[in-house]
Backbone bond lengths (Angstrom), bond angles and torsions (degrees), N, CA, C in turn:
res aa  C-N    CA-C-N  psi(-1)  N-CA   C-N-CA  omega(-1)  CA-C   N-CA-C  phi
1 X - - - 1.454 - - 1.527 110.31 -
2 X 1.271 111.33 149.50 1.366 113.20 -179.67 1.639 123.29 -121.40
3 X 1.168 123.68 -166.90 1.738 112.02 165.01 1.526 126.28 32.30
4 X 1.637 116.72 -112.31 1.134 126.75 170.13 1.295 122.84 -61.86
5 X 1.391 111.76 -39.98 1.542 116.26 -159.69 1.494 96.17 -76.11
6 X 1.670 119.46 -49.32 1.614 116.07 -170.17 2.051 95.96 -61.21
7 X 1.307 129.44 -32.06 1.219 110.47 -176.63 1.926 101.41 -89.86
8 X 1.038 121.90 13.65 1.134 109.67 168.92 1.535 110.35 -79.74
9 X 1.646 100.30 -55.87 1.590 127.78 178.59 1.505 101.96 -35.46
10 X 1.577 116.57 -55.08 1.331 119.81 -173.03 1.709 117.65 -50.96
11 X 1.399 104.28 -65.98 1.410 106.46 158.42 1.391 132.93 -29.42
12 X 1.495 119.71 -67.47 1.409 118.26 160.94 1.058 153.11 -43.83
13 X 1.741 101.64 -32.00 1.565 119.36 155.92 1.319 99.87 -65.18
14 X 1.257 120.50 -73.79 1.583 112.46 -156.43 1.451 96.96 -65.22
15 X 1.510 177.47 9.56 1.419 164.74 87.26 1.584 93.14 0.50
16 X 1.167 113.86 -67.14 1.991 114.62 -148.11 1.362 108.03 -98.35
17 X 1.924 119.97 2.33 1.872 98.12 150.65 1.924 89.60 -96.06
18 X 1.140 116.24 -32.13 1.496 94.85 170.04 1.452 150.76 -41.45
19 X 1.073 91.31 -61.36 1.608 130.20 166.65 1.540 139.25 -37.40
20 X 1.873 95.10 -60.08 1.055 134.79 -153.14 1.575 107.80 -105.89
21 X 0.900 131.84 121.50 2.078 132.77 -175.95 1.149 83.01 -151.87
22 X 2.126 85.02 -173.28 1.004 105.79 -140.72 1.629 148.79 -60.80
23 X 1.106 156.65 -41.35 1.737 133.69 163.39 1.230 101.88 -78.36
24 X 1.023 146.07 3.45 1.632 125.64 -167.10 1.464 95.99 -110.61
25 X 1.591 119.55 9.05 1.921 102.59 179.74 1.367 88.52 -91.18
26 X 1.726 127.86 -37.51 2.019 104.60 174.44 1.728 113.51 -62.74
27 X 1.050 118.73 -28.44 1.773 117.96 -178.47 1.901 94.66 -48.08
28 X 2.048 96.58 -55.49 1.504 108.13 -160.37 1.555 121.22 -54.01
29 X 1.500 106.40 -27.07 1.116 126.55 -162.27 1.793 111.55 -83.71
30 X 1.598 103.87 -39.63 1.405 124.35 179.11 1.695 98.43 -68.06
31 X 1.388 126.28 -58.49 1.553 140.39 -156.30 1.889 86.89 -56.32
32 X 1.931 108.02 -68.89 1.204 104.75 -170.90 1.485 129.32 -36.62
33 X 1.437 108.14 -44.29 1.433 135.96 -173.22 1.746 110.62 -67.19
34 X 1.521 110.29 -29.57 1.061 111.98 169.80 1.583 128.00 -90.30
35 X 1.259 106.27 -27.52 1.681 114.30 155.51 1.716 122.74 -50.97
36 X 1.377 98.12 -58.03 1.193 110.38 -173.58 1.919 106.44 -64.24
37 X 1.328 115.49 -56.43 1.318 86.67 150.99 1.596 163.93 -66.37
38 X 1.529 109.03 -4.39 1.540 116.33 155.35 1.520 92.95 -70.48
39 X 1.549 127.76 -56.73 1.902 115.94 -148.16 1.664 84.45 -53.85
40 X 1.129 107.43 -52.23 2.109 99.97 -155.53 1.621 107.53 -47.13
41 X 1.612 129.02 -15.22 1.198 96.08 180.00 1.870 95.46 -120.97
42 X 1.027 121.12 19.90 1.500 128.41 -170.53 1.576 100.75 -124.09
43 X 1.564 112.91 92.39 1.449 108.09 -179.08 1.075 117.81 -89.26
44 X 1.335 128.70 -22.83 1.461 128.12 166.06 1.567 118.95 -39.74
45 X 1.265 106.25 -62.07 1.406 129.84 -176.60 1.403 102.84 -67.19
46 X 1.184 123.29 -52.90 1.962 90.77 179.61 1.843 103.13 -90.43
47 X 1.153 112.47 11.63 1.547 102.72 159.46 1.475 104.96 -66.38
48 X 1.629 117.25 -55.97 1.224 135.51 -158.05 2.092 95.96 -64.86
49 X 1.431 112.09 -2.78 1.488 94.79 -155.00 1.553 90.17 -125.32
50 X 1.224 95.74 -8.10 2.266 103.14 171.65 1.444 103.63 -109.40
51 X 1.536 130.94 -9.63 1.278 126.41 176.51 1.766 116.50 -32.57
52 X 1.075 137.71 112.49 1.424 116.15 -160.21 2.007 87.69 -103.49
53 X 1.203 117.54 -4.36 1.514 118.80 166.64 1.517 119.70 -60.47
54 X 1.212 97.65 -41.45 1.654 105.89 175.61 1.547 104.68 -88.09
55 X 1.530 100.25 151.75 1.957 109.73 -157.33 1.672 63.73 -89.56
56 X 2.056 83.95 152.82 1.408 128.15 165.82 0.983 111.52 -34.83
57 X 1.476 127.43 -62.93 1.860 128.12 -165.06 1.743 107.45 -72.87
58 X 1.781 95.23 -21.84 1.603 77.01 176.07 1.592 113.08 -75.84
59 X 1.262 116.60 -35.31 1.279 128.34 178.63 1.795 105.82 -36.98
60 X 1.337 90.16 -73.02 2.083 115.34 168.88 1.924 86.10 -30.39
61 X 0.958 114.20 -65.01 1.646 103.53 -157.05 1.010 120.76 -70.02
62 X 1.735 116.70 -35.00 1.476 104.93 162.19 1.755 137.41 -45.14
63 X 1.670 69.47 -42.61 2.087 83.31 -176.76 1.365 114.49 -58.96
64 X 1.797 115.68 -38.36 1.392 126.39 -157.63 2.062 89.92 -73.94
65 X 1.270 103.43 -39.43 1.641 114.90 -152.50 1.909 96.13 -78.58
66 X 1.567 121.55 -17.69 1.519 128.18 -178.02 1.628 106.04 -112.23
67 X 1.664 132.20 -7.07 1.086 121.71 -142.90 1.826 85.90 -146.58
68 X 1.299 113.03 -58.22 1.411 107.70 -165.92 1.631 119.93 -41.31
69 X 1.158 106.86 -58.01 1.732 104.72 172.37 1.461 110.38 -33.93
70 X 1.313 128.18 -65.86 1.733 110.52 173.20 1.402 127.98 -59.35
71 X 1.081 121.10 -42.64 1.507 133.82 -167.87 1.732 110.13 -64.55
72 X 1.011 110.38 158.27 1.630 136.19 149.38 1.484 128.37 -64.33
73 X 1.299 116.52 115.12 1.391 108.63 -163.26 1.495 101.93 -64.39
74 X 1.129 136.28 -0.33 1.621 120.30 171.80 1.465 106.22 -89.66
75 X 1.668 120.62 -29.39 1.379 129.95 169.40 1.420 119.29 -46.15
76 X 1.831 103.35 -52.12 1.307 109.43 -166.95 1.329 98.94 -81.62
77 X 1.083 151.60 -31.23 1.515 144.51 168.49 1.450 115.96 -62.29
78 X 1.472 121.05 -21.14 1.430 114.35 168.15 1.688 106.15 -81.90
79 X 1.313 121.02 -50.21 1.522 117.17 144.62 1.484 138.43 -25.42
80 X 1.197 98.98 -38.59 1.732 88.48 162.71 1.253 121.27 -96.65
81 X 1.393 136.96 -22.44 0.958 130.91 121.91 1.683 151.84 22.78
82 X 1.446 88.39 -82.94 1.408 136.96 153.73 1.832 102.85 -37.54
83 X 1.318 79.11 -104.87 2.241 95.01 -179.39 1.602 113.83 -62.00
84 X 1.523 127.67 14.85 1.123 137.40 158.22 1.867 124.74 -81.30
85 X 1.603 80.78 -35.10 1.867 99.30 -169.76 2.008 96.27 -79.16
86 X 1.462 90.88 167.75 1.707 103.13 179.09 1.139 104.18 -77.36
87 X 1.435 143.12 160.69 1.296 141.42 -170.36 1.936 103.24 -161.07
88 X 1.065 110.26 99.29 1.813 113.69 -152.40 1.831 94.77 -69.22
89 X 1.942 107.21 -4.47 1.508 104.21 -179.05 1.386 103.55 -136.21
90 X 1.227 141.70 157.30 1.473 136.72 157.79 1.826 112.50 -60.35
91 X 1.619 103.16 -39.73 1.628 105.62 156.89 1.361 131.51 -35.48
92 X 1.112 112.86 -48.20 1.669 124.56 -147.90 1.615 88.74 -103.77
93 X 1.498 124.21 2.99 1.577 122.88 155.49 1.332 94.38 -72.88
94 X 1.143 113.75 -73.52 1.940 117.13 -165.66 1.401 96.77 -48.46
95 X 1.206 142.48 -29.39 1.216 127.80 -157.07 1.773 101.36 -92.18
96 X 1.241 108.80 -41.21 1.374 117.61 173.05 1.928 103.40 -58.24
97 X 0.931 116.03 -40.71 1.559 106.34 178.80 1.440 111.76 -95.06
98 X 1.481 124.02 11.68 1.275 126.55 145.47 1.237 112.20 -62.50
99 X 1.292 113.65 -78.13 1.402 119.68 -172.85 1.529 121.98 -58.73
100 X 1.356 118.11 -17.77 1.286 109.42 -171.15 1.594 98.49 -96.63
101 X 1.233 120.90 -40.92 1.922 119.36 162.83 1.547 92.88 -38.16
102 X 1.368 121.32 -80.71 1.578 101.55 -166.93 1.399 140.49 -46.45
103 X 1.876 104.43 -23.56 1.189 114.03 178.37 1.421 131.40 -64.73
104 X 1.557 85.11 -27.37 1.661 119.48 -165.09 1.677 103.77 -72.87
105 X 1.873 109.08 -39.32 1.294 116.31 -159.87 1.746 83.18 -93.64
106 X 1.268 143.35 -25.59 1.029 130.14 -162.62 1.994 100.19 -88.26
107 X 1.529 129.81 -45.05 1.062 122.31 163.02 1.790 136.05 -57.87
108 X 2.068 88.81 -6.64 1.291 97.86 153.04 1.519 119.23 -81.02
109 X 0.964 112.11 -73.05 1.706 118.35 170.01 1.816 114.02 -13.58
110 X 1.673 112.86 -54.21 0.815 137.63 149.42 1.781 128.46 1.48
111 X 1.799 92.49 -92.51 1.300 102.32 154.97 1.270 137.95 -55.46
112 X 1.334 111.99 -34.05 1.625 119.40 -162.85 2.147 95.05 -88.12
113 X 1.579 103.24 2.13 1.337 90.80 -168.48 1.362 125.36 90.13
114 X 1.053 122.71 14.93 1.821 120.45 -177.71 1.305 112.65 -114.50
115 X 1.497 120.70 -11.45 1.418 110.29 -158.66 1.259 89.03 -82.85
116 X 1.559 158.23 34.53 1.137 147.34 116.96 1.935 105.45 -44.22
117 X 1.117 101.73 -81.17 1.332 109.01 172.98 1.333 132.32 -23.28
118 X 1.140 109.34 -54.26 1.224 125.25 162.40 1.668 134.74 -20.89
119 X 1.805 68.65 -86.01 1.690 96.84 164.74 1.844 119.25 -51.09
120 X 1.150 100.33 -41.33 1.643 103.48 179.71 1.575 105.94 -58.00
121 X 1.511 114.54 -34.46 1.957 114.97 -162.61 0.901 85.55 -75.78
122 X 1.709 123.89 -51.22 1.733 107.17 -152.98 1.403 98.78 -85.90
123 X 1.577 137.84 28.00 1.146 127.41 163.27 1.754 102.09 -82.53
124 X 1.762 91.46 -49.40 1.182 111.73 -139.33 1.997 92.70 -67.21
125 X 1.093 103.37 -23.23 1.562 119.77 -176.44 1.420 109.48 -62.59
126 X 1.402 109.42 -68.01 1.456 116.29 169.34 1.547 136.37 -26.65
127 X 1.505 99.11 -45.87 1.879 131.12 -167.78 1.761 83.21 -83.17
128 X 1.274 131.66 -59.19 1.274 121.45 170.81 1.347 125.01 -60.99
129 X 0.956 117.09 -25.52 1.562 122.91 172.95 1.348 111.51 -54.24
130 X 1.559 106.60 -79.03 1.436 126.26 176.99 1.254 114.88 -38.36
131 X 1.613 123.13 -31.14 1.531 130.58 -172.06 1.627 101.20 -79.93
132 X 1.208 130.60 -22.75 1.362 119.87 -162.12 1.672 107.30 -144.24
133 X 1.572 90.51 86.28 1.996 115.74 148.10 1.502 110.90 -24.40
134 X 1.088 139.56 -16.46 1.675 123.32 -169.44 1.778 82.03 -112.67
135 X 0.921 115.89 -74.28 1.850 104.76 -174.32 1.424 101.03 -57.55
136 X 1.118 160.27 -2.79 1.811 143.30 167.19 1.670 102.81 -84.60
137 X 1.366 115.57 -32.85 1.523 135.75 161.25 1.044 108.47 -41.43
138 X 1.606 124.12 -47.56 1.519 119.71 -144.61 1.528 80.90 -110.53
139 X 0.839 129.17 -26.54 2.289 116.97 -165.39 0.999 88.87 -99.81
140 X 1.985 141.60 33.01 1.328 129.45 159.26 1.363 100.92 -159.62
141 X 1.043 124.33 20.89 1.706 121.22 145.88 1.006 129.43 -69.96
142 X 1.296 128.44 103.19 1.507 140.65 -167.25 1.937 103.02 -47.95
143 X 1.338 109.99 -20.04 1.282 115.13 -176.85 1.761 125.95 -77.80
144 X 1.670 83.12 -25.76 1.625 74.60 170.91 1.516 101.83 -117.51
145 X 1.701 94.97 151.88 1.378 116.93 -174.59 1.616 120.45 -54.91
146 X 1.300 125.26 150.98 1.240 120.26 166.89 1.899 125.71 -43.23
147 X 0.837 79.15 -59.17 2.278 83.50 176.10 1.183 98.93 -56.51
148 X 1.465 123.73 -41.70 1.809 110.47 165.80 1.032 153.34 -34.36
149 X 1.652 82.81 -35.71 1.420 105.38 -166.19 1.752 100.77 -93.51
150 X 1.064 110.90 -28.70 1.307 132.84 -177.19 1.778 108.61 -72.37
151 X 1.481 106.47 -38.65 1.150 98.61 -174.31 1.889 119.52 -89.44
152 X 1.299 88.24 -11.49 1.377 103.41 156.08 1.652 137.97 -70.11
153 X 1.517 94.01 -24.21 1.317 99.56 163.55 1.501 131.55 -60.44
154 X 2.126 83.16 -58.29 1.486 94.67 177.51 1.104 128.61 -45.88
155 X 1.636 117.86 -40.51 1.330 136.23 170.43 1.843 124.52 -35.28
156 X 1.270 89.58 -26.72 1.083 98.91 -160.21 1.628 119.43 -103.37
157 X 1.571 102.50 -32.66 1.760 113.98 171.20 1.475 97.07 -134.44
158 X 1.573 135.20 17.96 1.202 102.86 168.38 1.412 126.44 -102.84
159 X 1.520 108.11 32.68 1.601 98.82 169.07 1.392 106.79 -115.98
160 X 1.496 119.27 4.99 1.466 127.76 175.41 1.493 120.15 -109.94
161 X 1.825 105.51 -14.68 1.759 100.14 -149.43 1.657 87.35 -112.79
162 X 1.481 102.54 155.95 1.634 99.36 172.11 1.755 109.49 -42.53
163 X 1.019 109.56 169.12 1.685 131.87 153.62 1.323 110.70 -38.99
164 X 1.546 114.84 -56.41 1.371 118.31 -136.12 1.725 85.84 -95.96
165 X 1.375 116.76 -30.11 1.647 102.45 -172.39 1.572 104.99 -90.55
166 X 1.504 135.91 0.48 0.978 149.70 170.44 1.590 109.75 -70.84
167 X 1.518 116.47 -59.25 1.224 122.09 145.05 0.972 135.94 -21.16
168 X 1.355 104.85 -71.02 2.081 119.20 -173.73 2.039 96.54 -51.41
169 X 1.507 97.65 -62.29 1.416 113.96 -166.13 1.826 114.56 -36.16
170 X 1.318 99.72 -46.97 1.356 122.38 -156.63 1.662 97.91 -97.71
171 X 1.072 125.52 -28.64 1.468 118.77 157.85 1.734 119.78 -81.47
172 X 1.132 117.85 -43.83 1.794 124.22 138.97 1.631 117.68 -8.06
173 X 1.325 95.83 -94.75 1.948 105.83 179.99 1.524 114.19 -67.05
174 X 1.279 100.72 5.82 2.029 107.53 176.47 1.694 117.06 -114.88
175 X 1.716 92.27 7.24 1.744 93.35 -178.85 1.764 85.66 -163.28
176 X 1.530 111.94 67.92 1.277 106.53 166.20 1.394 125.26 -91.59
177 X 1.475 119.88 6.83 1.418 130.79 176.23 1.587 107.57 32.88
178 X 1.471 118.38 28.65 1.484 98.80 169.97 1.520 117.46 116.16
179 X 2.053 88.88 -25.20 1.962 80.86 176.83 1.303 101.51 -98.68
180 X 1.651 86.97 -179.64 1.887 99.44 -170.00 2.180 103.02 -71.21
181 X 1.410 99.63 149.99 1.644 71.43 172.44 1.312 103.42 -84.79
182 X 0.792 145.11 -49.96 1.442 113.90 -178.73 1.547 136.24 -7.38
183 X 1.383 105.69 -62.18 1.018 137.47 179.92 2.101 87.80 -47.49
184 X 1.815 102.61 -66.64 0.914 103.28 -150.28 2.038 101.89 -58.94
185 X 0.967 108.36 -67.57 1.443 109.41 176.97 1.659 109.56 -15.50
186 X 1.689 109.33 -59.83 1.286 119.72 -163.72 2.068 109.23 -50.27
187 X 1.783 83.03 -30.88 1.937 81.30 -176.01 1.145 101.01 -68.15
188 X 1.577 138.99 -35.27 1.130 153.44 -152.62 1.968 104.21 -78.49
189 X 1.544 118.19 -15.73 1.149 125.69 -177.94 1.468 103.33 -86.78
190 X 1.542 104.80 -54.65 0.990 97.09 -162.90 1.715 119.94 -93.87
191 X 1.226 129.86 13.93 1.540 163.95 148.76 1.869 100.74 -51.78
192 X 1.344 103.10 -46.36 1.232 118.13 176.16 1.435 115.60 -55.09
193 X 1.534 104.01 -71.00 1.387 114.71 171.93 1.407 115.85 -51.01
194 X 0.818 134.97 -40.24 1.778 162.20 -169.10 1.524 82.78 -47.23
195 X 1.509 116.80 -60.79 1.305 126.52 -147.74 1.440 100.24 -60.49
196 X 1.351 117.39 -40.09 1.728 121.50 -168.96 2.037 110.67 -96.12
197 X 1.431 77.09 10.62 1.691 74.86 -167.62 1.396 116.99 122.24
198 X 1.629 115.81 -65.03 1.121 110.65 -164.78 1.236 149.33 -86.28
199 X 1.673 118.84 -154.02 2.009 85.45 170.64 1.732 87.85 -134.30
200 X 1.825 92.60 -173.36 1.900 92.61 -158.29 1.970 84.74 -113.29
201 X 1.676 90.93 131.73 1.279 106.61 162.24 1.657 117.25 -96.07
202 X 1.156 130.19 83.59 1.434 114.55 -168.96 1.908 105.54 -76.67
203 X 0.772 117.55 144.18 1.867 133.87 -153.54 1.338 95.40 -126.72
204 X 1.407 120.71 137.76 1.241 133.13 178.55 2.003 96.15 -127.36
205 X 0.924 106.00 108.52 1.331 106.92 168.88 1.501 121.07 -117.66
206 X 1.877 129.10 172.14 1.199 104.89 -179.31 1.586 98.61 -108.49
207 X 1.380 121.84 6.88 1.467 114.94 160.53 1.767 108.62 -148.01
208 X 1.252 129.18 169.20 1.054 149.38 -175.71 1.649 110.65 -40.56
209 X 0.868 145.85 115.97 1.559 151.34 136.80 1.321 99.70 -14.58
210 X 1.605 116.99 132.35 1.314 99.08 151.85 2.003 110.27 -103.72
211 X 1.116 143.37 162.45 1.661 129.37 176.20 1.046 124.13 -41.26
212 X 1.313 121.89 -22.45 1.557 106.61 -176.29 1.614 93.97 -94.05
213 X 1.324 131.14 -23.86 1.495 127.39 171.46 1.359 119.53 -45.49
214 X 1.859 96.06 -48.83 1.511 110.87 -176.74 1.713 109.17 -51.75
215 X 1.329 93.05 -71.41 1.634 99.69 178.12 1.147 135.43 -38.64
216 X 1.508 112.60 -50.75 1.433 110.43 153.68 1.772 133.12 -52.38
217 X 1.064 103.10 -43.09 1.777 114.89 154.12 1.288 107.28 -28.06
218 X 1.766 103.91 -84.69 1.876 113.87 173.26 0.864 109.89 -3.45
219 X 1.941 102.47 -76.66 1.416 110.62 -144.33 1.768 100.10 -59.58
220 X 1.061 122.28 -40.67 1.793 147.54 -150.91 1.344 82.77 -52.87
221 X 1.063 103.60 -61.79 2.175 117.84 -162.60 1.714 103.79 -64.90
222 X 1.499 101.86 -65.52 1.301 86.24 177.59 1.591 132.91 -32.91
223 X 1.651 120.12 -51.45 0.968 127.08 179.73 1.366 121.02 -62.34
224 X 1.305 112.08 -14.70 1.453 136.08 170.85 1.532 111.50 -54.73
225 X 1.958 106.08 -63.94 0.951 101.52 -158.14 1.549 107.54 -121.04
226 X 1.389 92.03 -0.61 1.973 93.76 171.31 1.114 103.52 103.22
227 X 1.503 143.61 -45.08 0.937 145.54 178.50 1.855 125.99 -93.20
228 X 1.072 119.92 147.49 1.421 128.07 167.95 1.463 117.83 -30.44
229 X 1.209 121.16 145.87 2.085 99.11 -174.33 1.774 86.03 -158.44
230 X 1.516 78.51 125.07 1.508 113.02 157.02 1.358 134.68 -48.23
231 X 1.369 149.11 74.57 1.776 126.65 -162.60 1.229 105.01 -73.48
232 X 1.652 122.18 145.25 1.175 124.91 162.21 1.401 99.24 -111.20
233 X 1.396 152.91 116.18 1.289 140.80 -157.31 1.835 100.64 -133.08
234 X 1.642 97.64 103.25 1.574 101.84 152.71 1.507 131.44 -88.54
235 X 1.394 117.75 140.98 1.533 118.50 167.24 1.425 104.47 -90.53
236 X 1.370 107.76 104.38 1.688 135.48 137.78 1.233 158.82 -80.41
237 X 1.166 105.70 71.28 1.597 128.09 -160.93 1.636 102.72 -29.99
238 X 1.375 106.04 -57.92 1.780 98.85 -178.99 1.219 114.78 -96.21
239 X 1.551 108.77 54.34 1.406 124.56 135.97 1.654 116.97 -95.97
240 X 1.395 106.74 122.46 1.634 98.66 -167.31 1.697 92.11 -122.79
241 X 1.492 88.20 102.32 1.665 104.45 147.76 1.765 91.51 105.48
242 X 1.557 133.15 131.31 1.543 106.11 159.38 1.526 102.23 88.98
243 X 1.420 97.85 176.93 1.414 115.96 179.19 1.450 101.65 -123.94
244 X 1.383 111.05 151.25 1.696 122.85 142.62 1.822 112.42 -90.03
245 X 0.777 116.01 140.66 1.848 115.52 179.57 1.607 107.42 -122.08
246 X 1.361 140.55 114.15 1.644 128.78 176.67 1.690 102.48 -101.09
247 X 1.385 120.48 104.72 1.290 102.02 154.60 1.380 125.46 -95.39
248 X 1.082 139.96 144.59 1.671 116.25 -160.54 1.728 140.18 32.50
249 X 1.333 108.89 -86.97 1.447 116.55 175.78 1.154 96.98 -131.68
250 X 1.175 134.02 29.93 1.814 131.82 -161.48 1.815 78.54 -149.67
251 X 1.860 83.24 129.28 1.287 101.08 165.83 1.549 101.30 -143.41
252 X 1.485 101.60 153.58 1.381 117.88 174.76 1.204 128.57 -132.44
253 X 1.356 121.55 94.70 1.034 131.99 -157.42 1.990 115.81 -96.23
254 X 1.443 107.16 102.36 1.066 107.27 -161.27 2.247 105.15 -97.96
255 X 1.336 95.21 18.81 1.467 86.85 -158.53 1.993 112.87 -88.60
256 X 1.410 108.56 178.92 1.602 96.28 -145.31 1.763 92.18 -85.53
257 X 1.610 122.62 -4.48 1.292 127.29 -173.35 1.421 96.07 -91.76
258 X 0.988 137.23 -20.44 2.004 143.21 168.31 1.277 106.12 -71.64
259 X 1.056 97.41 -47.76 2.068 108.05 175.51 1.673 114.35 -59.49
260 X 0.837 80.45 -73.30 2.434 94.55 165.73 1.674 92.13 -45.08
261 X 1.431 135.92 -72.18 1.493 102.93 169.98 0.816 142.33 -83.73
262 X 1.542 139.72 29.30 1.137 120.64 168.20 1.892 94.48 -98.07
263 X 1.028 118.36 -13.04 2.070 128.21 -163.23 1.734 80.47 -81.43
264 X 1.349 116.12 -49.09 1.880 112.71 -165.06 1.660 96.18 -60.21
265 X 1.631 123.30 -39.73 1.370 105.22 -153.12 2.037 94.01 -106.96
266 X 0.958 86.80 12.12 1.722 92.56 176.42 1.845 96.48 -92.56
267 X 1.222 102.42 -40.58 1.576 106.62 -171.81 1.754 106.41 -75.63
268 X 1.179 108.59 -43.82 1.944 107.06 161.83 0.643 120.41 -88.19
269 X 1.325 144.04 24.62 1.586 139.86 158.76 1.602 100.92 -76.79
């Protein structure tokens, strides 16, 4: 998002961890998630709800006058909200009530104690994702339908995974507008972390962490990057020697086969 829409986003987040406590951020999170999926296939209607020609409260009134009967009155006030603010795209509405449904369900998780949990499925989801070409095929074939794609998810972690990452997941691969899921899940990790502060180090190792490894790691990164840090930690056999670490677009590759080349091309240079 750019211009208006990223200072819209700003606003709205900060309203709904403000705002918003305790049981009504899972109501908030479900309501958002369900808007945003009618707008994604009804373009009229979130044209009519990003129109920045029509004043704010009318915007607010449409939504309250098509939306209020289902919703949660803490929902529908983050909703008006929502179709009140400038939005430089009719997109970057749906996208703003993407992220803020998830935020909402993830500062639920949060409170109730799960967003440990959480965070671990949609790791553990991702690392499987990325591993298997026939399911990344199938959650981006224009051929199969959205609930398909969704119901394939469920199929797949919802008799093991919380509620709430079953949710996220399956509304995720059912409104990918184009990105990879991977990608998409991966925002969905680190949105997570976001929530407590921090950011996600995903770790490629060639055997298991033990806790005091982890922690010391933490601490390592944090000081790195200033902020609190999340581990996401894979075992990678053809990692030889060391870790690789990705935080964002920054990787650090500490392993003993990176080391052997950088000494080979230091020595032929």
């Amino acid at each position: 998002m750019f211009g208006a829409s990223r200072d819209s986003l700003k606003g709205v987040q900060s309203a709904l961890r403000t705002d918003v406590a305790g049981p009504d951020l899972a109501h908030v999170g479900q309501d958002l998630l369900a808007v945003a999926d009618l707008l994604n296939v009804q373009r009229y209607l979130r044209l009519t709800l990003a129109d920045t020609s029509t004043r704010a409260q009318s915007r607010a009134d449409i939504a309250t006058e098509l939306f209020g009967p289902s919703l949660s009155q803490a929902g529908l006030t983050t909703l008006q909200q929502v179709v009140a603010a400038r939005w430089s795209h009719e997109r970057d509405l749906v996208d703003a009530l993407d992220l803020l449904g998830a935020e909402a369900a993830l500062l639920a998780a949060d409170r109730d104690g799960e967003l440990d949990r959480v965070s671990e499925e949609l790791f553990h989801f991702t690392s499987a994702l990325a591993a298997s070409e026939p399911l990344q095929l199938a959650l981006t074939d224009p051929a199969v339908a959205a609930d398909r794609k969704a119901a394939i998810v469920t199929d797949l972690v919802g008799a093991t995974a919380s509620p709430v990452t079953t949710s996220l997941l399956s509304h995720s691969v059912g409104n990918l507008r184009g990105q990879a899921p991977v990608d998409a899940i991966t925002s969905l990790s680190a949105l997570a972390a976001d929530v407590r502060g921090q950011v996600v180090a995903d770790v490629r190792a060639p055997v298991a962490l033990s806790s005091e490894q982890r922690t010391r790691l933490a601490r390592a990164l944090a000081r790195i990057t200033g902020t609190e840090v999340r581990l996401n930690v894979e075992i990678a056999p053809d990692v030889i020697g060391g870790i690789v670490v990705r935080i964002g677009d920054q990787v650090i590759d500490g392993t003993v086969a990176t080391r052997l080349e950088q000494a080979r091309r230091a020595v032929s240079a």
